[in-house]
C-alpha positions as CSV (number, residue, x, y, z in Angstrom):
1,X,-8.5,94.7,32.0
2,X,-5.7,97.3,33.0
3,X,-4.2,94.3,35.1
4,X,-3.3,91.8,31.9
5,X,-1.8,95.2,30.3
6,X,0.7,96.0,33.8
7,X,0.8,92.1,33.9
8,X,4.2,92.6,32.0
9,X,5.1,94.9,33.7
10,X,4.7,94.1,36.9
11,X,7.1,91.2,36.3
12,X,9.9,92.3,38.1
13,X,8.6,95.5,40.1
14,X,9.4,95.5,43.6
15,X,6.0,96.6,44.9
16,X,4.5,93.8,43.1
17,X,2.4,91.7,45.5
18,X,1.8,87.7,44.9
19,X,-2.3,88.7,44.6
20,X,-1.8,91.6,41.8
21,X,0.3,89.4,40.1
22,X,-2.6,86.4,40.4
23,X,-5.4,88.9,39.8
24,X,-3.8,89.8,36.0
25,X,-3.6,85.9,35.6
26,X,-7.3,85.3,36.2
27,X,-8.1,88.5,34.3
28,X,-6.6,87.2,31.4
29,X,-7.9,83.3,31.6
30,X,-11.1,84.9,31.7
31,X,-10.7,87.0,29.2
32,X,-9.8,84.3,27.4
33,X,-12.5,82.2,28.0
34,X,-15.3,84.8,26.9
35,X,-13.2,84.8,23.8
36,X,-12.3,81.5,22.9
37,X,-14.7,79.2,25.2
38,X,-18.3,81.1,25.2
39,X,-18.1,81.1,21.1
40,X,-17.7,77.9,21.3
41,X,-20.1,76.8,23.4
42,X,-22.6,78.5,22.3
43,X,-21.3,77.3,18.4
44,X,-21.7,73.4,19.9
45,X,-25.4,74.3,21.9
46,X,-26.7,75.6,18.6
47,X,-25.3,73.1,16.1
48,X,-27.0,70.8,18.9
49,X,-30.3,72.5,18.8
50,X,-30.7,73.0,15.3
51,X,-29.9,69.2,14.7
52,X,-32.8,68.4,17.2
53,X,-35.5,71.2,16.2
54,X,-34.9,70.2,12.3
55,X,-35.9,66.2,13.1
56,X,-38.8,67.6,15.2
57,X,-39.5,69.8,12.2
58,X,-38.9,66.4,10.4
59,X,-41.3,64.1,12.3
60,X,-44.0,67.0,12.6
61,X,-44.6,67.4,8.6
62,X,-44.5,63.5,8.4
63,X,-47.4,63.2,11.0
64,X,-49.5,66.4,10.8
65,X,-51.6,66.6,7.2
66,X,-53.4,69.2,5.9
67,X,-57.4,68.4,5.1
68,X,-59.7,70.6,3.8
69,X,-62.9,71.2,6.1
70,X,-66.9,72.3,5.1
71,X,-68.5,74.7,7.6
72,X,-71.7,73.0,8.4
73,X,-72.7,76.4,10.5
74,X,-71.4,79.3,12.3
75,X,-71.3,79.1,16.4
76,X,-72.6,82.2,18.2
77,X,-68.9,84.1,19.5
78,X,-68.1,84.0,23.5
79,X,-67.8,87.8,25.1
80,X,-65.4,90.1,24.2
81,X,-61.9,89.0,25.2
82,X,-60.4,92.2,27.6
83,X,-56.9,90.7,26.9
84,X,-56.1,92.6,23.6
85,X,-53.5,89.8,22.9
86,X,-55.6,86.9,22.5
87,X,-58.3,89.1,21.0
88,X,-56.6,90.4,18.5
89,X,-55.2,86.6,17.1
90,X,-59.3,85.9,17.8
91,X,-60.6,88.6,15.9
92,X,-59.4,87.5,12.0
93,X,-61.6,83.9,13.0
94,X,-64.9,82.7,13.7
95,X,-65.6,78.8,15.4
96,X,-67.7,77.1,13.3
97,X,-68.7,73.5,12.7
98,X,-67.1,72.3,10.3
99,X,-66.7,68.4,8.2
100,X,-63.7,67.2,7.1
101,X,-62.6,63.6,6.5
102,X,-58.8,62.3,8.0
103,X,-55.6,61.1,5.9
104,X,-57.0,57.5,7.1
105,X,-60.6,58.4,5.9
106,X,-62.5,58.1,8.6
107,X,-65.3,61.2,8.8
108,X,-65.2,63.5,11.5
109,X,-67.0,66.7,12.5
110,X,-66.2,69.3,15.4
111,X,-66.3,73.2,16.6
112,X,-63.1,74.7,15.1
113,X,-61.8,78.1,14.1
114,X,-62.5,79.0,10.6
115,X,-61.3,82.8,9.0
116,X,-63.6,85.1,8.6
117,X,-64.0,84.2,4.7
118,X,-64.8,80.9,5.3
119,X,-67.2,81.4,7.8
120,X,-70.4,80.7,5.5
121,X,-72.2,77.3,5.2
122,X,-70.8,75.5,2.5
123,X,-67.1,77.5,2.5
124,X,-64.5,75.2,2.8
125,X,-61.2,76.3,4.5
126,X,-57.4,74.4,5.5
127,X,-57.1,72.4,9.0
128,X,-54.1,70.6,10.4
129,X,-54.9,67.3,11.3
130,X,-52.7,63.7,12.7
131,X,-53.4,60.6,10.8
132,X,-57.0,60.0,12.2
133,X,-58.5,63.0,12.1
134,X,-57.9,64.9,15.3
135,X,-57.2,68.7,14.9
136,X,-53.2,69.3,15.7
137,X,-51.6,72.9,15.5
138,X,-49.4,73.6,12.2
139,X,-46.5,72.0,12.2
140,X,-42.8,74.3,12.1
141,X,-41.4,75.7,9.6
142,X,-37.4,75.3,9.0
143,X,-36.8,78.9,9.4
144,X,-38.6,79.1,12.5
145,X,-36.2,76.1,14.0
146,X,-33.6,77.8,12.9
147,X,-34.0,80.8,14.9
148,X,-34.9,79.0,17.8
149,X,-31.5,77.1,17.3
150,X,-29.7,80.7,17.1
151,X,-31.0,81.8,19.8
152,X,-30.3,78.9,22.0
153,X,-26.7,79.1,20.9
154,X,-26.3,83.1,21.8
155,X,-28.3,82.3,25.5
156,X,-25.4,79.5,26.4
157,X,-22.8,81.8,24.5
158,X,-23.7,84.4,27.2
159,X,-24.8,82.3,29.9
160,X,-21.1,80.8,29.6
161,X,-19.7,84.2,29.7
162,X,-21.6,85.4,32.7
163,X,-20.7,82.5,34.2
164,X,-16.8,83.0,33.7
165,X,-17.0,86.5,35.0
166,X,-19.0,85.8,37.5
167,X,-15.9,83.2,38.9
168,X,-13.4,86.1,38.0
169,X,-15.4,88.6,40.2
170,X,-15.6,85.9,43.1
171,X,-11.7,85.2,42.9
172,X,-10.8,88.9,42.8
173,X,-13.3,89.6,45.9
174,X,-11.5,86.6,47.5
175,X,-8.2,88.5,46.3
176,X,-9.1,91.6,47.7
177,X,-10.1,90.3,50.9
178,X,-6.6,88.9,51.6
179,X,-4.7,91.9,50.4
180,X,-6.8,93.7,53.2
181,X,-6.1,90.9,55.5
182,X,-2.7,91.6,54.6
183,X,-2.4,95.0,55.3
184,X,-4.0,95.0,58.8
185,X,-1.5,92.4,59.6
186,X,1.2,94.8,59.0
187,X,-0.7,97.5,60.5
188,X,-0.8,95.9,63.2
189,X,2.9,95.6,63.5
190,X,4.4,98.7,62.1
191,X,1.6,101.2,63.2
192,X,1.8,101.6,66.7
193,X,5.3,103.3,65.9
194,X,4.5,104.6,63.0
195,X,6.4,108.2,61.5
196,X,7.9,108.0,64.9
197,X,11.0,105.9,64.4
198,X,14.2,107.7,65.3
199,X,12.2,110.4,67.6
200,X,13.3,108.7,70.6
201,X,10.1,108.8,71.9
C-alpha cells in the first residue's frame, strides 16, 4: 500500500518510471475493489441465498408433518460405533418398531430411532414424515437458513477479495519482470564502461 501513498508523489519525480507509476494505480483499484466490490458481492450472494434457503425452508414445513409414533418393540443395538461422532448423536436413541399413521391416513409401521424415553412398548414419541407416511429428516429452521445465507455471503465476500489480489499480485509480478527486463537492457549498454568514463582507458 506504500505505492497509492508516493502515488502523489511520484507525479512529477524525475526517477519516476512508467511501471512504479502503474503499480500505485493497480494498488489502489484493488484496493478499491476489496472495499467497495467484495462487500458488495458478497451483500448480493447472501441476499441471493437467504431468498432461496427461506422458500426451501418454505416448501419443507409445507411438505414434511410431524406424526406421532407407538413403539411396538425395541430392536436389539448394532456393535459399538468406534467413530465417537456418530456414536455419540447414536447414543441419546434406540431403533425401535414403531406405528404411526401418515397426514393422508394410510397406516404404516417400520424400524426407526426412538429416544431413550420412549423406547418402551406402548411409549409414543414425534417423527417427521412426507404426505404418505415415509420417514423424512426435520425440516430447517429460519435461523438455521439464515446462517447458511451469512455465510455464503462472507465466502464470495472473500473469495472476491482473494481473487482481486490475486490479479494485483500477477500484474505486479508481470511489473516486476519488465522493470528487470529493463534494467539488463541498460546494463547491457552502459556497463561495459561503466565508472570508467573520462579515464581514457
Amino acid at each position: 500500500m506504500r505505492a497509492i501513498v508516493g502515488l502523489w508523489r511520484w507525479r512529477h519525480n524525475p526517477l519516476r518510471r512508467t511501471t512504479d507509476l502503474t503499480e500505485a494505480w493497480v494498488a489502489l483499484v484493488a484496493a478499491a475493489l476489496i472495499a467497495v466490490a467484495a462487500p458488495l458481492a458478497g451483500s448480493v450472494a447472501g441476499a441471493l441465498a437467504q431468498d432461496a434457503m427461506h422458500r426451501s425452508v418454505q416448501a419443507q414445513h409445507e411438505n414434511r408433518h410431524q406424526v406421532r409414533a407407538t413403539v411396538e418393540r425395541s430392536v436389539t443395538q448394532p456393535p459399538m460405533d468406534p467413530d465417537p461422532e456418530t456414536s455419540s448423536d447414536r447414543d441419546g436413541h434406540r431403533r425401535v418398531i414403531a406405528n404411526w399413521t401418515a397426514p393422508d391416513g394410510s397406516r404404516h409401521t417400520g424400524t426407526v430411532m426412538a429416544t431413550l424415553d420412549a423406547a418402551e412398548p406402548g411409549d409414543r414419541f414425534t417423527l417427521w414424515t412426507d404426505a404418505v407416511g415415509r420417514i423424512v429428516a426435520r425440516p430447517m429452521d429460519t435461523s438455521t437458513a439464515t446462517t447458511h445465507a451469512v455465510l455464503a455471503g462472507l465466502g464470495v465476500a472473500a473469495a472476491v477479495g482473494a481473487a482481486v489480489e490475486g490479479a494485483r499480485r500477477l500484474v505486479v509480478w508481470r511489473l516486476v519482470r519488465k522493470r528487470y527486463a529493463g534494467w539488463d537492457s541498460e546494463w547491457a549498454q552502459a556497463g561495459p564502461d561503466w565508472g570508467r568514463t573520462g579515464t581514457g582507458s
